[in-house]
Every structure is written in structure tokens, then in C-alpha cells.
Biotite code that builds the C-alpha atoms (Angstrom):
import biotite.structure as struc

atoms = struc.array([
    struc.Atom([0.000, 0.000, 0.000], chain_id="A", res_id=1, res_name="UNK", atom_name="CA", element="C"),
    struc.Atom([1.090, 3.803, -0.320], chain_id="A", res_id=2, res_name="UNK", atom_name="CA", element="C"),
    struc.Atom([1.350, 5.770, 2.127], chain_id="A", res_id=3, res_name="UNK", atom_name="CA", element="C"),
    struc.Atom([0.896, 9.498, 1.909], chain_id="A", res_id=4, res_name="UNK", atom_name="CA", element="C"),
    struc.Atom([4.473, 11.028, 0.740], chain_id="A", res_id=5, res_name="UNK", atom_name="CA", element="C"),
    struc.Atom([4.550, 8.521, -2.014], chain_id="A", res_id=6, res_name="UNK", atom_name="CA", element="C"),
    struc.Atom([0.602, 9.444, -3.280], chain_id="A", res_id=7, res_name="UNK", atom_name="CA", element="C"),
    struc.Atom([2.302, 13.301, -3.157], chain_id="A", res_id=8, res_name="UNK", atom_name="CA", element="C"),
    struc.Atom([4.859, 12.285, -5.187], chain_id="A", res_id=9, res_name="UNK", atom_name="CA", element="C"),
    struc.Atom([3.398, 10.674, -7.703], chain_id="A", res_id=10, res_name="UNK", atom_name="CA", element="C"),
    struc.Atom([0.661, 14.058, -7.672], chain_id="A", res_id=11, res_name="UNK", atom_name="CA", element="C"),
    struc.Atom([3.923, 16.707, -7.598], chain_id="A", res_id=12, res_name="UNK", atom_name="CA", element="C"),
    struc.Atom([5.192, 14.540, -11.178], chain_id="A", res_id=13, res_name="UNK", atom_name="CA", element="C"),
    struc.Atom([1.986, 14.907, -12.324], chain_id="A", res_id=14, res_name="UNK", atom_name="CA", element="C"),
    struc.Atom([1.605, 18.376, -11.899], chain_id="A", res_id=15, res_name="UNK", atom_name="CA", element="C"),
    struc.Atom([5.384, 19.158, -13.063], chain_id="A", res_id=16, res_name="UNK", atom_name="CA", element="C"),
    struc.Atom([4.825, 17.470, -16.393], chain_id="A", res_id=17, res_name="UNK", atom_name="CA", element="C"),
    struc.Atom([1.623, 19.145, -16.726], chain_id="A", res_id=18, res_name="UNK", atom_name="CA", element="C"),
    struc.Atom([3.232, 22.522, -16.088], chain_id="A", res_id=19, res_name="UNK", atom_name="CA", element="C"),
    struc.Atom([6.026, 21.740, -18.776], chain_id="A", res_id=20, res_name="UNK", atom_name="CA", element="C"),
    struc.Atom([4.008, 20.654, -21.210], chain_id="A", res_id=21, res_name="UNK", atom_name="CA", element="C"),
    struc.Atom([1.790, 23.440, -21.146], chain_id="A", res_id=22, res_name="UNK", atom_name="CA", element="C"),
    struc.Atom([5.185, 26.108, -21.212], chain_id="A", res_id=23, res_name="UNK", atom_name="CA", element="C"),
    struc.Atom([6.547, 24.196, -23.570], chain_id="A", res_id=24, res_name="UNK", atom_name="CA", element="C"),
    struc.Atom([3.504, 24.783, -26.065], chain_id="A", res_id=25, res_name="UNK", atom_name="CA", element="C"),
    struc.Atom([2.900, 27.961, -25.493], chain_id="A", res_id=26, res_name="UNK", atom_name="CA", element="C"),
    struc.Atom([6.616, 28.590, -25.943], chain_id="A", res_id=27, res_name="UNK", atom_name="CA", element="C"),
    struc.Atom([6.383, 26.899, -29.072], chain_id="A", res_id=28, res_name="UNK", atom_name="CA", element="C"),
    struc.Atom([3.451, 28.604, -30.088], chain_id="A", res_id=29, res_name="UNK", atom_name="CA", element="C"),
    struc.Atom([5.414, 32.217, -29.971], chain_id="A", res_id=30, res_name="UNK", atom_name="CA", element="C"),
    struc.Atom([8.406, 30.532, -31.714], chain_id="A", res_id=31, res_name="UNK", atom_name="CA", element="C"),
    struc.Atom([6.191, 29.197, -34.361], chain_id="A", res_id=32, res_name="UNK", atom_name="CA", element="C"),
    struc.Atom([3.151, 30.832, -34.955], chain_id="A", res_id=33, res_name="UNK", atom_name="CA", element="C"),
    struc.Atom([0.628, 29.211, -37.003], chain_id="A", res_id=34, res_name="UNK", atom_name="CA", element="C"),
    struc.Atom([-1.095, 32.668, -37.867], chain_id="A", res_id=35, res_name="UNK", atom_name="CA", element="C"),
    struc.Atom([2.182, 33.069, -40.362], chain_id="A", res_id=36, res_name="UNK", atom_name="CA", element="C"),
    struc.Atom([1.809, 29.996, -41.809], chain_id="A", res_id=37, res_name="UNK", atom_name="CA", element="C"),
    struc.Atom([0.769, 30.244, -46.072], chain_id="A", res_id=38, res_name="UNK", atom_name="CA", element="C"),
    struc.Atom([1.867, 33.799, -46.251], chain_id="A", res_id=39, res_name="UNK", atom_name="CA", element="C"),
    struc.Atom([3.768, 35.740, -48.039], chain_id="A", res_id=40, res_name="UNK", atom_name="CA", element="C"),
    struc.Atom([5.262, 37.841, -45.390], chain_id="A", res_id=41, res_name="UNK", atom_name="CA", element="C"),
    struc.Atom([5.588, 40.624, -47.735], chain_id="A", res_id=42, res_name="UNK", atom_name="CA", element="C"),
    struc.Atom([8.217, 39.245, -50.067], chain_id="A", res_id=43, res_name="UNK", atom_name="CA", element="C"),
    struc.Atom([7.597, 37.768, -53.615], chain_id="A", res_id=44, res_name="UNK", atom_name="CA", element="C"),
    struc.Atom([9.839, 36.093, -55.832], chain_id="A", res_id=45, res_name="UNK", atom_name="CA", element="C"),
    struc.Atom([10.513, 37.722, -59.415], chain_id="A", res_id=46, res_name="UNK", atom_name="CA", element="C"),
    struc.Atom([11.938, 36.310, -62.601], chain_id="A", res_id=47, res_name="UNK", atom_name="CA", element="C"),
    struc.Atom([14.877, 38.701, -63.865], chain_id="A", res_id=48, res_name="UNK", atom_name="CA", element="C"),
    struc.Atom([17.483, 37.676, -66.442], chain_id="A", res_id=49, res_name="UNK", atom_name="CA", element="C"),
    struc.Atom([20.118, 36.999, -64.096], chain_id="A", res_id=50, res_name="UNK", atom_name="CA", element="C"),
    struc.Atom([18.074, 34.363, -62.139], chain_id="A", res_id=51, res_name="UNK", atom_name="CA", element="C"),
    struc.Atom([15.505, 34.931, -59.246], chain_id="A", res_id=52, res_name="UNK", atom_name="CA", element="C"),
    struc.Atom([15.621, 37.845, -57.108], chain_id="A", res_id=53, res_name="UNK", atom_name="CA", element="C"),
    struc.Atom([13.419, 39.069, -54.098], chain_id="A", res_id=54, res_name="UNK", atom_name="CA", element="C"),
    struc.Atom([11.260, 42.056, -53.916], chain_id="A", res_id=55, res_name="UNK", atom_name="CA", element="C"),
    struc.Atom([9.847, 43.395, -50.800], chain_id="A", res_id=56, res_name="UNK", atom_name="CA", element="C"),
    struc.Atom([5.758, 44.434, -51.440], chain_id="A", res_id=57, res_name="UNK", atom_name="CA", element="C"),
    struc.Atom([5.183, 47.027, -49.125], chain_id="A", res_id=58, res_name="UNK", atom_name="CA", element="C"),
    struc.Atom([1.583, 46.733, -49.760], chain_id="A", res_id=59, res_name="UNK", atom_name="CA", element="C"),
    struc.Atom([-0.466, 45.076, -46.808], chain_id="A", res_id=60, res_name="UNK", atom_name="CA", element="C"),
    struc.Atom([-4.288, 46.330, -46.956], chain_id="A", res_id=61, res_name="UNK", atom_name="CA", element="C"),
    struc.Atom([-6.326, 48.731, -47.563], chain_id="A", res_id=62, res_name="UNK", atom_name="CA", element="C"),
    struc.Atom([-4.762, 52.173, -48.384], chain_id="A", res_id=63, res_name="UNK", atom_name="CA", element="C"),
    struc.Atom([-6.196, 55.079, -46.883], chain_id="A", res_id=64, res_name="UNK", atom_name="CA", element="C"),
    struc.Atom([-8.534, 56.526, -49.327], chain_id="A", res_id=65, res_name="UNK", atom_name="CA", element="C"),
    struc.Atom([-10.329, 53.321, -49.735], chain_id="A", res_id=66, res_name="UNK", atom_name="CA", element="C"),
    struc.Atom([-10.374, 53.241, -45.758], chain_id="A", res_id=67, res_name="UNK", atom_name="CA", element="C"),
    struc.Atom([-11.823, 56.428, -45.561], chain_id="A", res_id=68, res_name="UNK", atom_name="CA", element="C"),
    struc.Atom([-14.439, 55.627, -47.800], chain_id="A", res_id=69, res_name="UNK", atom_name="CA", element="C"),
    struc.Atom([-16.397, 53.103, -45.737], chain_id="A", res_id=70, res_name="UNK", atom_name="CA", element="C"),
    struc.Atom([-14.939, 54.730, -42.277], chain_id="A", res_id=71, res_name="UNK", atom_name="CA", element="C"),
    struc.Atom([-17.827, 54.504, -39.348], chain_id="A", res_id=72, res_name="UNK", atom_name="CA", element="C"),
    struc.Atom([-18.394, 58.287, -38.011], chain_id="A", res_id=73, res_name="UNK", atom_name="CA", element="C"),
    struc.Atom([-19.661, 56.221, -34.529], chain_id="A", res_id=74, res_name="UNK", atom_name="CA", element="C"),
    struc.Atom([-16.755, 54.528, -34.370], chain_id="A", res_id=75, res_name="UNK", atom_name="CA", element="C"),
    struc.Atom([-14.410, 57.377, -34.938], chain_id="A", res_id=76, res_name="UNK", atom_name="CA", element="C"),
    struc.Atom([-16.513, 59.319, -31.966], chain_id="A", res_id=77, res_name="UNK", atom_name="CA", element="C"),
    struc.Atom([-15.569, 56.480, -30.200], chain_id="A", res_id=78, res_name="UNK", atom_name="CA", element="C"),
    struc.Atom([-11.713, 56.207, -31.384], chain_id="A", res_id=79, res_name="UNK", atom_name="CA", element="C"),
    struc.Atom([-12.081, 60.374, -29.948], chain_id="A", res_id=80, res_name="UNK", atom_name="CA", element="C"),
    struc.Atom([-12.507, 59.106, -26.517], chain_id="A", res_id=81, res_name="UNK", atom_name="CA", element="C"),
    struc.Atom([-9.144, 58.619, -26.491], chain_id="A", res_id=82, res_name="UNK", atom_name="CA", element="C"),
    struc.Atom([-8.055, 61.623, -27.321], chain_id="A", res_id=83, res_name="UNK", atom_name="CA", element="C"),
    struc.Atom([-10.821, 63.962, -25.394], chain_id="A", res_id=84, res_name="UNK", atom_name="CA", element="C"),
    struc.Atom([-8.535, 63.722, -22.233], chain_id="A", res_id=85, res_name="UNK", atom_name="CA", element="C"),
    struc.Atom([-5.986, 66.222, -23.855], chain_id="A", res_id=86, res_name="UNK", atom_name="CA", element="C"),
    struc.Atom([-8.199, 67.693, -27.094], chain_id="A", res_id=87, res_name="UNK", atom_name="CA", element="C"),
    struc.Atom([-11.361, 69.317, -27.711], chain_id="A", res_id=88, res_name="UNK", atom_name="CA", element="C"),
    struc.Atom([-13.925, 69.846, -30.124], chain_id="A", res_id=89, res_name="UNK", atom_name="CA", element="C"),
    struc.Atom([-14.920, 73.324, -29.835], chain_id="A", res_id=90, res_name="UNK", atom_name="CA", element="C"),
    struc.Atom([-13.731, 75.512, -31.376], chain_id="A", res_id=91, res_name="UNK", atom_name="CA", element="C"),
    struc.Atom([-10.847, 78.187, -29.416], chain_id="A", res_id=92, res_name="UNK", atom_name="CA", element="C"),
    struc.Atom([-11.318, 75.809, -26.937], chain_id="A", res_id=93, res_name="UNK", atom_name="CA", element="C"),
    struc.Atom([-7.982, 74.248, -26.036], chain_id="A", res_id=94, res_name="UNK", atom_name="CA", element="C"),
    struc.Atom([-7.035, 71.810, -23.655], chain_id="A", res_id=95, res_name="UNK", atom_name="CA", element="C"),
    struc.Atom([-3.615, 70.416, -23.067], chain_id="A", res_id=96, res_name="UNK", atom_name="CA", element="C"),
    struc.Atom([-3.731, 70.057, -26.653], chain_id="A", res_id=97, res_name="UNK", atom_name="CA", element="C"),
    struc.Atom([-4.864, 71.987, -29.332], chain_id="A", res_id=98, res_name="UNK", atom_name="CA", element="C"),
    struc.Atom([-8.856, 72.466, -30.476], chain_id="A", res_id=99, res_name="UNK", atom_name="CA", element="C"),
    struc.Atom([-9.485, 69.479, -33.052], chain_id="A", res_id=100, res_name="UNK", atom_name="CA", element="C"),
    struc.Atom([-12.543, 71.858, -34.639], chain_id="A", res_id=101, res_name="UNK", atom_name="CA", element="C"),
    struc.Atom([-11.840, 72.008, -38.378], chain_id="A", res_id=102, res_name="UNK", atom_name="CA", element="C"),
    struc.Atom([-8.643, 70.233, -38.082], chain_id="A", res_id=103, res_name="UNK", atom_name="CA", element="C"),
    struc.Atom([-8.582, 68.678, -41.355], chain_id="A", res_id=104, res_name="UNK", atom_name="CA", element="C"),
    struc.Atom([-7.188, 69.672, -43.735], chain_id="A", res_id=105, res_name="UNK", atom_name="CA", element="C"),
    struc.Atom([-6.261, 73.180, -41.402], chain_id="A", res_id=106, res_name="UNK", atom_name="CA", element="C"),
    struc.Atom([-2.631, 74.521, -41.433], chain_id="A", res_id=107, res_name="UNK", atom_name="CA", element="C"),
    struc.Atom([-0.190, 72.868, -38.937], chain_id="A", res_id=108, res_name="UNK", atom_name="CA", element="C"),
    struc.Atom([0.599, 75.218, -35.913], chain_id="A", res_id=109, res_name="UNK", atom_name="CA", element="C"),
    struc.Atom([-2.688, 77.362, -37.079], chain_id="A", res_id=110, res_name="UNK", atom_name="CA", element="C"),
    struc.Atom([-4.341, 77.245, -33.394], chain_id="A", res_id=111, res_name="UNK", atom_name="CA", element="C"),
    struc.Atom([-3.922, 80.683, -32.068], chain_id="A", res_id=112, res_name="UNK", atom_name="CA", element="C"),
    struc.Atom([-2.964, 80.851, -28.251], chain_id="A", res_id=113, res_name="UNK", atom_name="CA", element="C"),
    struc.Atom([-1.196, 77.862, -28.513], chain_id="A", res_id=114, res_name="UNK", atom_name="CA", element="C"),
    struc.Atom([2.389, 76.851, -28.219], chain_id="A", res_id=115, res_name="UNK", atom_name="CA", element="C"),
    struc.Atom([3.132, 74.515, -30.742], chain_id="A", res_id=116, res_name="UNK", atom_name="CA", element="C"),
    struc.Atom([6.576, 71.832, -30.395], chain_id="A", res_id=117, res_name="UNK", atom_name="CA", element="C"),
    struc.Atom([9.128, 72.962, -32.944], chain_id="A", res_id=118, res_name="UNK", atom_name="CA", element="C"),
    struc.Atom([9.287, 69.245, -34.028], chain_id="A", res_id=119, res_name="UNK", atom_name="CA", element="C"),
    struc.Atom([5.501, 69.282, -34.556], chain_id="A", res_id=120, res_name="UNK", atom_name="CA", element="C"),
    struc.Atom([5.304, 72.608, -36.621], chain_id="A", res_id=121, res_name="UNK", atom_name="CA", element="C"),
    struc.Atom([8.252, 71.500, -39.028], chain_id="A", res_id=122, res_name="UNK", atom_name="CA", element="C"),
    struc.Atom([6.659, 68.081, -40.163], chain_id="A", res_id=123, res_name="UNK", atom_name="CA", element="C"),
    struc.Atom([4.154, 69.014, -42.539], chain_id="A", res_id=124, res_name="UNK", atom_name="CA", element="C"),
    struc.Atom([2.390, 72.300, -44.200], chain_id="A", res_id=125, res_name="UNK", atom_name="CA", element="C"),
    struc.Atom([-1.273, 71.268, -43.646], chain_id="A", res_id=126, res_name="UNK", atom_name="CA", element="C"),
    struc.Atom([-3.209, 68.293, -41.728], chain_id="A", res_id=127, res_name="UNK", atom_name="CA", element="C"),
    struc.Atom([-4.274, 66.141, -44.701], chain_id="A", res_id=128, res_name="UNK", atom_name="CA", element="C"),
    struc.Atom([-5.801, 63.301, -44.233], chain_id="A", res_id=129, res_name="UNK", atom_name="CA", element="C"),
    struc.Atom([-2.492, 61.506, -45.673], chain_id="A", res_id=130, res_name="UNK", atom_name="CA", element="C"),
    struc.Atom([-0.258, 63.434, -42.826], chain_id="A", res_id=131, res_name="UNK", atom_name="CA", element="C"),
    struc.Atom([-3.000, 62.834, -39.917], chain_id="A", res_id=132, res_name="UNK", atom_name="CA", element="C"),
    struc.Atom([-2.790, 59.175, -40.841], chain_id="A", res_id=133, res_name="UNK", atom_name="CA", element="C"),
    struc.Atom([0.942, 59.262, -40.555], chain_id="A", res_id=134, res_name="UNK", atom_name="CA", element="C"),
    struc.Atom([0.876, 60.959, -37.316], chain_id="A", res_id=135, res_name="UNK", atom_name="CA", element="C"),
    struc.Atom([-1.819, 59.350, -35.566], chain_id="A", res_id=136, res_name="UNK", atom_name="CA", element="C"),
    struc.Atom([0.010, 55.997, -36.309], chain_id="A", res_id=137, res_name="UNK", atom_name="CA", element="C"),
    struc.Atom([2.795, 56.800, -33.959], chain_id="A", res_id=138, res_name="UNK", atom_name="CA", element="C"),
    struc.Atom([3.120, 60.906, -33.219], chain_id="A", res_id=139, res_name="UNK", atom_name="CA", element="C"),
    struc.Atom([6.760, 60.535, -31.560], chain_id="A", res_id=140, res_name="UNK", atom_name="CA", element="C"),
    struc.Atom([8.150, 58.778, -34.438], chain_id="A", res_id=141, res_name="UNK", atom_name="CA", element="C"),
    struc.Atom([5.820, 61.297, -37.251], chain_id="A", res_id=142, res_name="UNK", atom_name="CA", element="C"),
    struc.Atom([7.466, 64.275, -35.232], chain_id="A", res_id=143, res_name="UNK", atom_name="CA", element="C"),
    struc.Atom([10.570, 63.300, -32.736], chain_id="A", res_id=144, res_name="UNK", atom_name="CA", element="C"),
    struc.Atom([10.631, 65.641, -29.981], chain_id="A", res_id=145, res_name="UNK", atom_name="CA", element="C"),
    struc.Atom([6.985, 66.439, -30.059], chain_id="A", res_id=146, res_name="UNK", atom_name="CA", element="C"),
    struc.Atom([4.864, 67.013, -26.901], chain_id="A", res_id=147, res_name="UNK", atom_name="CA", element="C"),
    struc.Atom([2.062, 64.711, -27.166], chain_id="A", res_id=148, res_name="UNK", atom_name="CA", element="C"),
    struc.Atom([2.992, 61.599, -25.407], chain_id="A", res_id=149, res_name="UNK", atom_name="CA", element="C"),
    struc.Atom([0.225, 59.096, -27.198], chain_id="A", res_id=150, res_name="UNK", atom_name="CA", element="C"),
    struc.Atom([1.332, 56.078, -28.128], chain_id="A", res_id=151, res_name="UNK", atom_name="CA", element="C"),
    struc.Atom([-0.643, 56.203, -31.417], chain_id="A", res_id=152, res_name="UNK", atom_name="CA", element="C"),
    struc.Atom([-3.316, 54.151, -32.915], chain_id="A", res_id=153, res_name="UNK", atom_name="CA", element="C"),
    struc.Atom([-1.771, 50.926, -34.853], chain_id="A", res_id=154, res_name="UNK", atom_name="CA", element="C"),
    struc.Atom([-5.219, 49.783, -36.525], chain_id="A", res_id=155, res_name="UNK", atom_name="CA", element="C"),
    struc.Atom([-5.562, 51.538, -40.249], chain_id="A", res_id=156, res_name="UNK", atom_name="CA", element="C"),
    struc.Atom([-9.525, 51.323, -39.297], chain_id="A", res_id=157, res_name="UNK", atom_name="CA", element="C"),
    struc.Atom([-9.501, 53.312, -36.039], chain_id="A", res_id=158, res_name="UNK", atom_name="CA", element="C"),
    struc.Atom([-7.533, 56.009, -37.854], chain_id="A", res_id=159, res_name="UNK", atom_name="CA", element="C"),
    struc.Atom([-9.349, 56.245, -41.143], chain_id="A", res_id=160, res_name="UNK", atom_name="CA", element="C"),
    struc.Atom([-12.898, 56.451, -38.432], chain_id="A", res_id=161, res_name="UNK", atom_name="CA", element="C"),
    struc.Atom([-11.367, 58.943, -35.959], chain_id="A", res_id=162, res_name="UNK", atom_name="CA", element="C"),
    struc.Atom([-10.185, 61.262, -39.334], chain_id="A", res_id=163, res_name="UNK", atom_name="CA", element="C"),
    struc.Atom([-13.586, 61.005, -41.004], chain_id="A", res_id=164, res_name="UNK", atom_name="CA", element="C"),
    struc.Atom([-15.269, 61.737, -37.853], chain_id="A", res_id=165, res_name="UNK", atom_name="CA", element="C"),
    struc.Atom([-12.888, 64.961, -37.312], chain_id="A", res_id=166, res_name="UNK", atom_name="CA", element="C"),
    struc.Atom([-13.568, 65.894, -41.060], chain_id="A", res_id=167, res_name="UNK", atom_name="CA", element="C"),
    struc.Atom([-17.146, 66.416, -39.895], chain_id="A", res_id=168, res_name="UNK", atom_name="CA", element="C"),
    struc.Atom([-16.319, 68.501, -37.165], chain_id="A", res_id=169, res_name="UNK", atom_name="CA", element="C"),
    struc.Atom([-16.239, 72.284, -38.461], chain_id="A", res_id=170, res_name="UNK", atom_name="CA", element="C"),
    struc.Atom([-15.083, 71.472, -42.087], chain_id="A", res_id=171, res_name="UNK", atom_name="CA", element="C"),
])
């Protein structure tokens, strides 16, 4: 018969191998993701005289204008939550950031009464939909040395929303 220890030992193996097998697929999983599995990861092969050569497609959705054209208006309100704690809509009405009213398409560093990062100002002449894209994907990167501190939005979709929702707003 077994007494007690041996029953725990027998329980504590159990438990180990349970524990490693589970690490070791989830470990395995981040090493080898199926979700890159039968793509293309952005390089195609090319016939050229000399043999085959690689070419990098930049290309991986959706480009903007196309977004823009079926962007949500409630979801870009929504996508403005995140930027209400610094930015408002009214316009003259600035927060820690400038007023958004009539921001596209509006000269940078137009906002009256507001001290603008040098960074910021020197990046672009107006704020296109193009150059609000580009900044709204990562600001510090789109303007080093820039004030805001948001991380950015890294979906195409939330962008294209929160710019066609801001297009309605005084333009």
C-alpha cells in the first residue's frame, strides 16, 4: 500500500509534467506561430534575367482613401474618446492640446494661443488626411521631440474612423 508522501509524489510529477508541457507549447506557439503559416510575409519572388531575385511588397491592406471611404463616423466618436482627455472639439477651446474643430485639412501650428513643439510645426504644411494618418500611427516617431505623449493608434480602421469623424467637425 502507499502511504501518503509517495501518493504526493506521484501528484507533484503529475503536476510538473503538466506545467512543462503546457510552457513548452505555449513557448512553441510564440516561436512558431501558425497565424504566419501560407503567407507571403511581404516578399515575392521575381523572374529577372540573371536568375531569381526578391522584392519586398510594401503593400499590406487597404490604403487610406479606400479606408476612408467606408470609415464609421460612430466609431471614430468612439476612437475620440481617447483623445478627449488632452483635445477638444470646440472651437478656441484648447485643452492640453490643441482644439481638433476644423482640423482637417487646417494649417499645422494654425491654433492661435497655442504653443506649438518645434518638431511638430516643421513636419508638414497642412493636416491632410495623408499626414493625420501618418501621425496618428505613432506621433513621436511622425514628429521626434513632439509634446504629445500618445502612443498612437496601430489599426488603419480606427484612424481612417477617428479622421472622417474629425472631417465632420467644423469642415
Amino acid at each position: 500500500m502507499f502511504d501518503t508522501m509517495t501518493l504526493t509524489k506521484i501528484a507533484a510529477a503529475f503536476c510538473s509534467a503538466l506545467l512543462v508541457l503546457v510552457l513548452g507549447g505555449w513557448i512553441a506557439d510564440k516561436i512558431y506561430s501558425p497565424a504566419h503559416h501560407g503567407e507571403d510575409h511581404g516578399v515575392a519572388w521575381i523572374e529577372t534575367d540573371s536568375g531569381p531575385s526578391e522584392e519586398i511588397i510594401v503593400e499590406d491592406g487597404p490604403d487610406l482613401a479606400e479606408l476612408l471611404a467606408f470609415a464609421d463616423l460612430v466609431k471614430g466618436a468612439k476612437t475620440f474618446k481617447k483623445c478627449s482627455a488632452c483635445h477638444k472639439l470646440k472651437d478656441g477651446a484648447n485643452g492640453v492640446g490643441p482644439h481638433l474643430y476644423g482640423v482637417v485639412n487646417r494649417d499645422v501650428g494654425a491654433v492661435s494661443g497655442f504653443k506649438y513643439s518645434g518638431s511638430l510645426v516643421a513636419v508638414a504644411q497642412s493636416w491632410s488626411a495623408d499626414n493625420l494618418n501618418d501621425f496618428l500611427t505613432k506621433p513621436s516617431k511622425y514628429a521626434p521631440g513632439t509634446k504629445m505623449s500618445f502612443n498612437g493608434l496601430s489599426k488603419p480602421s480606427d484612424r481612417a474612423n477617428l479622421i472622417a469623424y474629425l472631417g465632420t467637425i467644423g469642415n
